[in-house]
Backbone bond lengths (Angstrom), bond angles and torsions (degrees), N, CA, C in turn:
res aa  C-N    CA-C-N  psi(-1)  N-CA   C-N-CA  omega(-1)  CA-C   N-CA-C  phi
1 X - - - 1.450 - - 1.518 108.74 -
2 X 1.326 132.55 119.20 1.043 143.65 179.02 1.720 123.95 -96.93
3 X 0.773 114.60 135.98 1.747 120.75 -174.21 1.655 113.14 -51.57
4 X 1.071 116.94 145.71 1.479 92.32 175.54 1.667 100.98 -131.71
5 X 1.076 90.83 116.30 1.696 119.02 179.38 1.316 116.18 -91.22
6 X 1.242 132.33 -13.73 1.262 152.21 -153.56 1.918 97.78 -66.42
7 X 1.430 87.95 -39.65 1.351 95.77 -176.68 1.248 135.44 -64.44
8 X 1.433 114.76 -32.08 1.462 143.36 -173.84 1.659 106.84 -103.48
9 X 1.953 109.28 0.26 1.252 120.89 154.70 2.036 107.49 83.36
10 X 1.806 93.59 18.93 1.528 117.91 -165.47 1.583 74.45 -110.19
11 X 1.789 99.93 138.97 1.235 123.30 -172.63 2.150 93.12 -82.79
12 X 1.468 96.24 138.63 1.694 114.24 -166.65 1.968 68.51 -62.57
13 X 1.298 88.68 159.70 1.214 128.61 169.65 2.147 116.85 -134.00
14 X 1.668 95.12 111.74 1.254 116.63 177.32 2.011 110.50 -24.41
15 X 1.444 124.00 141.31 1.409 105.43 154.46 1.392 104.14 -75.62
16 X 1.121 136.76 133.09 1.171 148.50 -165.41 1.683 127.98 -170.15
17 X 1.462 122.94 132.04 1.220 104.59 172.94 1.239 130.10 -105.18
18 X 1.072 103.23 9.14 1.587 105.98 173.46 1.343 107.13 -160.07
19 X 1.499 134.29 139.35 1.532 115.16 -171.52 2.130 84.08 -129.64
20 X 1.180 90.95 137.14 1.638 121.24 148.18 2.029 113.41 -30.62
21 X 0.997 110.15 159.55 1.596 110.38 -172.16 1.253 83.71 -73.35
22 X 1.760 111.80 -54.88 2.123 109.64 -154.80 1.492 97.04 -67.08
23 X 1.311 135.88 -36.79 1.095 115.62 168.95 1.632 152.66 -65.63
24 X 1.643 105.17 -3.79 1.630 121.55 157.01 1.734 89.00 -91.75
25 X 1.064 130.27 -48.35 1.481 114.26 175.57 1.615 121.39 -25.86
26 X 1.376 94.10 -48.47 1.462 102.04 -153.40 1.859 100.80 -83.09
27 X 2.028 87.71 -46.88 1.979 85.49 161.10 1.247 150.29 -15.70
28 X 1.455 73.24 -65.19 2.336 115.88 -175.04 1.446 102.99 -69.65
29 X 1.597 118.67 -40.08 0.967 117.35 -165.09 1.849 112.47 76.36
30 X 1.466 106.03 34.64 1.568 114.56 169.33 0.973 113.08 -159.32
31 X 1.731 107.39 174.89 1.210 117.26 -142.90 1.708 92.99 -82.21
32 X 2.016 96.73 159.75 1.770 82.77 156.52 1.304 157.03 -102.54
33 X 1.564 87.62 23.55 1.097 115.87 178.85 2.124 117.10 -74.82
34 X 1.564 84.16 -31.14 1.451 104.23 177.73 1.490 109.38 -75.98
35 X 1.194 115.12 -28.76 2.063 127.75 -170.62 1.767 81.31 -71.51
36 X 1.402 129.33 -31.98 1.149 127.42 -159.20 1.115 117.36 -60.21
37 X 1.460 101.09 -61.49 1.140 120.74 -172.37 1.241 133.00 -92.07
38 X 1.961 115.12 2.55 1.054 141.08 141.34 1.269 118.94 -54.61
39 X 1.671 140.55 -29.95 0.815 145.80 -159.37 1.722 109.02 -99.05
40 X 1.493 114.39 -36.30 1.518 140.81 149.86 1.813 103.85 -40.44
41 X 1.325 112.93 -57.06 2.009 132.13 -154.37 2.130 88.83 -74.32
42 X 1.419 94.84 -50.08 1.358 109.64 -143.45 1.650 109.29 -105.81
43 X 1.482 132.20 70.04 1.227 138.02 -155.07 1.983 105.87 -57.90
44 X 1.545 117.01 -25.19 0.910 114.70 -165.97 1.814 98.57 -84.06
45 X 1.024 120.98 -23.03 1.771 128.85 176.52 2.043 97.42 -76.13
46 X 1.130 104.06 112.32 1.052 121.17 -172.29 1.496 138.38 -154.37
47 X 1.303 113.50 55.21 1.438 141.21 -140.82 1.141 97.00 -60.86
48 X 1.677 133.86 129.24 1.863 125.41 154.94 1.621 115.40 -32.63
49 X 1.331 139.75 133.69 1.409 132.12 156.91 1.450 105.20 -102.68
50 X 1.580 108.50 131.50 1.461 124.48 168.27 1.379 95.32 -43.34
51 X 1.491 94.92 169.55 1.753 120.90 153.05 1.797 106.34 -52.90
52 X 1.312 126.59 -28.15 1.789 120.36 179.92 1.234 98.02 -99.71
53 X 1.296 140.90 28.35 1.611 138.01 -168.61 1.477 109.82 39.58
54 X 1.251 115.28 58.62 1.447 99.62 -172.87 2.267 96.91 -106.92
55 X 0.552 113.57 146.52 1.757 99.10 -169.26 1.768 97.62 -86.74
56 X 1.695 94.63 143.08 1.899 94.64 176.08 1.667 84.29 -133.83
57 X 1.255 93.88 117.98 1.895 136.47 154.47 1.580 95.32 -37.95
58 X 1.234 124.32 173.84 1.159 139.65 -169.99 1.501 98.33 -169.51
59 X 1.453 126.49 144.52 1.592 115.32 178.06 1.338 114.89 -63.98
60 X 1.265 114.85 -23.75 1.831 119.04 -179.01 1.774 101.49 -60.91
61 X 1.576 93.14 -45.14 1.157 88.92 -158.82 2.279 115.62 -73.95
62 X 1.272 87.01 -13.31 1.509 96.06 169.59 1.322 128.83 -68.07
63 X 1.735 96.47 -39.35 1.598 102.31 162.23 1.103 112.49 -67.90
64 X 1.142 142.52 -34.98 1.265 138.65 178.58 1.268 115.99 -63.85
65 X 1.468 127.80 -36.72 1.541 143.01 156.27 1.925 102.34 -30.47
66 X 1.439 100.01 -56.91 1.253 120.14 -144.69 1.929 89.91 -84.15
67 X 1.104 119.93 -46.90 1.385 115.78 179.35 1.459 116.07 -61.72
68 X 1.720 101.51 -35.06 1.757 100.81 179.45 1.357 123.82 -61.46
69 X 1.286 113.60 -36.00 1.600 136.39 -179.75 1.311 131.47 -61.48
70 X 2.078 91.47 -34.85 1.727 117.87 177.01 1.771 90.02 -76.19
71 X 1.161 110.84 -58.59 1.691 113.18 -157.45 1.599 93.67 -60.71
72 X 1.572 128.70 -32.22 1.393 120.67 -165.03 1.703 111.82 -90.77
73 X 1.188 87.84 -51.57 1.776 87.89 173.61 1.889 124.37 -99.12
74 X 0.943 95.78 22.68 1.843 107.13 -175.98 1.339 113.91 -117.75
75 X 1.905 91.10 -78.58 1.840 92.87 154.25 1.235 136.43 -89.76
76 X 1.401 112.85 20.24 1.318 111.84 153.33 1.610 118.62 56.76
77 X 1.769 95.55 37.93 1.745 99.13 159.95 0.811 127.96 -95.69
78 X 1.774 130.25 -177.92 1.417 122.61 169.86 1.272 101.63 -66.12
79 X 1.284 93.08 179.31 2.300 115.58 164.02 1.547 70.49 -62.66
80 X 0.905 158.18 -58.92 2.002 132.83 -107.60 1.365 82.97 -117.51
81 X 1.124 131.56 -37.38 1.678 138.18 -169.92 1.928 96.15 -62.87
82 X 1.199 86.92 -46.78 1.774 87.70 -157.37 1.881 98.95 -88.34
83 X 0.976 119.49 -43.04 1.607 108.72 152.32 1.092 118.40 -43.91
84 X 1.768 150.39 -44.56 1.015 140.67 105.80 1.897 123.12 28.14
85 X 1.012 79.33 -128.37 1.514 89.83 175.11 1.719 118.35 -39.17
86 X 1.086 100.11 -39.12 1.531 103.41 160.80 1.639 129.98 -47.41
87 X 1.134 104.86 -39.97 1.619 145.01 176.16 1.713 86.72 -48.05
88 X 1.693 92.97 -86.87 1.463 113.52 -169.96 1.509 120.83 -46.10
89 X 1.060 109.59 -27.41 1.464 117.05 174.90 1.522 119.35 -62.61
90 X 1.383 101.19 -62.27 1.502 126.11 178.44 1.727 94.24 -54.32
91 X 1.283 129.34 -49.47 1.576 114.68 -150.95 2.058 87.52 -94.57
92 X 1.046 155.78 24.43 1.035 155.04 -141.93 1.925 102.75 -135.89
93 X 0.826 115.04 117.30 1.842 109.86 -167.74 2.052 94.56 -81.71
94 X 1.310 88.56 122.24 1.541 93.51 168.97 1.559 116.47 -43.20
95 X 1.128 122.11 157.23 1.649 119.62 165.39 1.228 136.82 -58.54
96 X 2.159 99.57 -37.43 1.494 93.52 178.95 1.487 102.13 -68.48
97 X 1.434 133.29 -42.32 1.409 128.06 161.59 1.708 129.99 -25.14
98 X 1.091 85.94 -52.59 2.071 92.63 179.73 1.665 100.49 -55.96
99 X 1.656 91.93 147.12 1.452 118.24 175.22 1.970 101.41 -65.32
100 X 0.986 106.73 135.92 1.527 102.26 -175.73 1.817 116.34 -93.62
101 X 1.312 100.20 6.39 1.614 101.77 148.71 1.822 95.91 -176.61
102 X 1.096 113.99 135.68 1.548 122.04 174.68 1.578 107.03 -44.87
103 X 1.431 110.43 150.29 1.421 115.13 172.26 1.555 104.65 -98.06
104 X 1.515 136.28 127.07 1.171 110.27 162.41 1.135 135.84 -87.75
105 X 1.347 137.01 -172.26 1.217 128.32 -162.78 1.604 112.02 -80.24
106 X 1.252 120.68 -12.59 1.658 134.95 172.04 1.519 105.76 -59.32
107 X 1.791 104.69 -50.92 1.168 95.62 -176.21 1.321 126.77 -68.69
108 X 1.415 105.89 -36.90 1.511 116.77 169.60 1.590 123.62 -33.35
109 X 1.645 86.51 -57.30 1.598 91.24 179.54 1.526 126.70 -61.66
110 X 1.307 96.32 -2.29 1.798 102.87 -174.26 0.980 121.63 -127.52
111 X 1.653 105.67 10.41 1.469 105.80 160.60 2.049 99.21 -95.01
112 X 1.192 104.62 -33.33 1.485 126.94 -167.47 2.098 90.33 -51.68
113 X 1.246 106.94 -45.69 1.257 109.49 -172.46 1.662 112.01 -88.88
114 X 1.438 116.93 -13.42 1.289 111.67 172.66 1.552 111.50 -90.41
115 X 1.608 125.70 -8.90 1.202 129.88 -175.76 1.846 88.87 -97.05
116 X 1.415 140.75 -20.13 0.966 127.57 162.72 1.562 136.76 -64.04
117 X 1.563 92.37 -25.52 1.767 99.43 174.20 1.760 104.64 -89.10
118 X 0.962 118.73 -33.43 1.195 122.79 170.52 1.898 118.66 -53.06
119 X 1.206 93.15 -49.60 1.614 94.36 164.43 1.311 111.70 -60.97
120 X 1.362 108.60 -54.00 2.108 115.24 -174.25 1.731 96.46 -63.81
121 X 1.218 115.81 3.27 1.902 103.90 173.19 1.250 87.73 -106.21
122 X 1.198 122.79 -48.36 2.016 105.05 -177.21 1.133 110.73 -68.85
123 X 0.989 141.33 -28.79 1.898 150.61 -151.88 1.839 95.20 -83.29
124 X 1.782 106.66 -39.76 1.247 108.06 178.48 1.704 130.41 -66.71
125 X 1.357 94.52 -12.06 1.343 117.15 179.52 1.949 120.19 64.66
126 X 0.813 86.74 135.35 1.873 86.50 -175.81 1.864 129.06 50.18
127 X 1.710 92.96 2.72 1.496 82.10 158.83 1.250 123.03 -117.66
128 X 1.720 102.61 105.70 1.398 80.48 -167.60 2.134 97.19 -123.23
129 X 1.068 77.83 132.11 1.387 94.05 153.46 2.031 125.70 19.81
130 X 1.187 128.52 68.68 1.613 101.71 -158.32 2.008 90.67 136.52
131 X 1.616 108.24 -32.81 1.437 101.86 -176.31 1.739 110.98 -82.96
132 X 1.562 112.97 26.78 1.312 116.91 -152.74 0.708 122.42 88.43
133 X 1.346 156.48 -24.25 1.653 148.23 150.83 1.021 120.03 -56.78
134 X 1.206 111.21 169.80 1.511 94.02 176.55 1.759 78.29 -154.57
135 X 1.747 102.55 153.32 1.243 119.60 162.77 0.817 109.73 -132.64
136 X 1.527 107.44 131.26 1.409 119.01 162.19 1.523 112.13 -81.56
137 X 1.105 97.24 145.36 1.990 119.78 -152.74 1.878 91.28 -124.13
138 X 1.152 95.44 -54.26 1.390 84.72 172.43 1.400 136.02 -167.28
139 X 1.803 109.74 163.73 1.392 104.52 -147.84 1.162 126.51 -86.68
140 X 1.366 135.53 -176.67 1.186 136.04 -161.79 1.727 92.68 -77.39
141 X 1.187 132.85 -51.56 1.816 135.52 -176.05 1.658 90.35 -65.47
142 X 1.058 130.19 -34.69 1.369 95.23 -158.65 2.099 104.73 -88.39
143 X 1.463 98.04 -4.28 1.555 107.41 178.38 1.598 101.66 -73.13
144 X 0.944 107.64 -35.36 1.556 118.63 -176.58 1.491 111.15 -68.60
145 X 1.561 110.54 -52.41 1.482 111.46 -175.86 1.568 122.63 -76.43
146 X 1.417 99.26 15.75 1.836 123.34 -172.05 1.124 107.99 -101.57
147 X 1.447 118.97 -44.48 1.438 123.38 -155.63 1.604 122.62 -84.57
């Protein structure tokens, strides 16, 4: 099953696990002489070489073919601009990754102290919770700072 880029006007890319130099050539739609010297420009483009030095592509590494080419001949940056931004991309935490709102340190502290009474109810041994007591675990701010 192959990606389909077609849409976003990004040349389909083979399912494949390893592609040949002429074959990101032929992808990219450039020469390979240029993949070459992209690879020289661009420290993060860094193809496996066989045992005959022959270079094997990786799909990451095609997109990466494919992003250098957009940033060089589309948006029209330097080599140094688009190494650049390239940079920034890579060091930047995707979204589905990002925390979807910071915890602050208030809250921290009050979960830190509600996992402490919780220990001092197990630590006490056999009272737990349900034998008629009841503990409160937690507070009215920290229900709030949850929701």
């Amino acid at each position: 099953m192959s990606v389909d880029r077609s849409r976003r006007g990004e040349p389909e890319i083979p399912d494949r696990i390893y592609f040949k130099i002429g074959d990101v050539s032929q992808i990219a739609g450039i020469e390979t002489h240029v993949l070459r010297f992209w690879e020289s420009e661009f420290p993060m483009l860094e193809p496996k070489k066989t045992a005959r030095g022959h270079r094997q592509y990786k799909r990451k590494d095609v997109e990466l073919v494919l992003a250098i080419k957009r940033l060089l001949y589309e948006e029209k940056f330097t080599i140094a601009g688009a190494r650049k931004a390239l940079r920034t991309r890579r060091s930047t935490v995707p979204e589905a990754e990002a925390p979807a709102r910071p915890i602050s340190r208030e809250a921290i502290r009050e979960i830190r102290e509600q996992l402490q009474e919780i220990l001092a109810l197990l630590s006490a041994g056999g009272d737990a919770p349900g034998d008629g007591q009841t503990a409160s675990v937690r507070s009215a701010s920290s229900r709030e700072t949850f929701r």
